[in-house]
N, C-alpha and C positions, 0 to 999 in steps of 0.2 A: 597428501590427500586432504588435510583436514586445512590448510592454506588456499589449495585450488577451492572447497567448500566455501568459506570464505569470503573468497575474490566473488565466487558468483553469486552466495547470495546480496553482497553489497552490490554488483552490479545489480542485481535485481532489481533493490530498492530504491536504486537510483534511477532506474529507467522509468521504475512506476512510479515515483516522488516527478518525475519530468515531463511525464505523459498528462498526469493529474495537472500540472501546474499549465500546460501547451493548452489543455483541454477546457481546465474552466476559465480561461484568460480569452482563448479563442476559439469560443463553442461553433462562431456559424463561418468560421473563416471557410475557404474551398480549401483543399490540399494544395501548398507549395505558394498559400500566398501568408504573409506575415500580420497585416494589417486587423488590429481589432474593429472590431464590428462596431457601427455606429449603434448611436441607442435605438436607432427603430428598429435594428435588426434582433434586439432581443427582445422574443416572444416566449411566452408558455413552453414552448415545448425546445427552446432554445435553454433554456433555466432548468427544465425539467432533466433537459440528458448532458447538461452539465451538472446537476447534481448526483446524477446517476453514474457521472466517471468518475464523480469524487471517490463516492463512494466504493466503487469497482476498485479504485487505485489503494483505496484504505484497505478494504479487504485483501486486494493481493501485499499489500504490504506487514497487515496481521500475519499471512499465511508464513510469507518470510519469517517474519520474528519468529511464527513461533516453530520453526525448521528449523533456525539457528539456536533457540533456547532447549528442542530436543537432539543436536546434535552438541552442542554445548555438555548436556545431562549425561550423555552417551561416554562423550570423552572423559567425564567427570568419575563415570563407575567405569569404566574399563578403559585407561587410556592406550588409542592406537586401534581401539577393535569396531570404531562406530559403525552401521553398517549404511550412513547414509539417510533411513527413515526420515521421511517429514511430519509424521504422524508420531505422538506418543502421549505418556499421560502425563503429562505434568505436575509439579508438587504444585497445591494452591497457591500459596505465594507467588510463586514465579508463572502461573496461569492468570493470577487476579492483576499482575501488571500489565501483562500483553493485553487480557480483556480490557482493562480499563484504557487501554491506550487506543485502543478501536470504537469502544462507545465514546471518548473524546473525540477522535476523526468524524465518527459519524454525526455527533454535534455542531462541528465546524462543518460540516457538508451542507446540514442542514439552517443552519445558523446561514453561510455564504448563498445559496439557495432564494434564502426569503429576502434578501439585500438586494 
């Protein structure tokens, strides 16, 4: 159980690291075509909701960490009994890293955003 855990939340992260990366690279592209966007094609609202998948993709990727740092804690007081949760309290330490790693992402969003 805690291997298949695992696999999928790193697939997770990887989907949503690929999404964010597809999306701010080629915010106005149509679907199924590859080619980046010339510069007239990015306007205001083109910058706007690629900054806004940045950040979608960072948050779903906080969400991961921090599923796997409460299912990490799980196996850690009861090894073999996790029951799963994505939801738990975290000790500070191991919460003020995930946090800190999401106000970084969302720095770079915004940082990438004004460029």
């Amino acid at each position: 159980m805690h291997q298949h855990l695992n696999a999928s939340l790193l697939a997770a992260v990887l989907v949503a690291g690929a999404g964010a990366v597809a999306f701010h690279h080629f915010p106005g592209a149509p679907a199924g075509q590859g080619a980046a966007p010339g510069p007239d094609d990015f306007t205001v609202v083109n910058l706007r909701s690629a900054m806004v998948g940045c950040r979608e993709a960072a948050q779903m990727t906080y969400d991961v960490q921090w599923a796997a740092a409460c299912q990490a804690q799980a196996n850690e007081s009861a090894p073999g009994t996790a029951d799963g949760h994505a939801e738990c309290d975290l000790p500070d330490a191991r919460a003020a890293v995930i946090n800190a790693w999401l106000n970084e992402a969302e720095r770079r969003c915004t940082a990438e955003g004004r460029s």
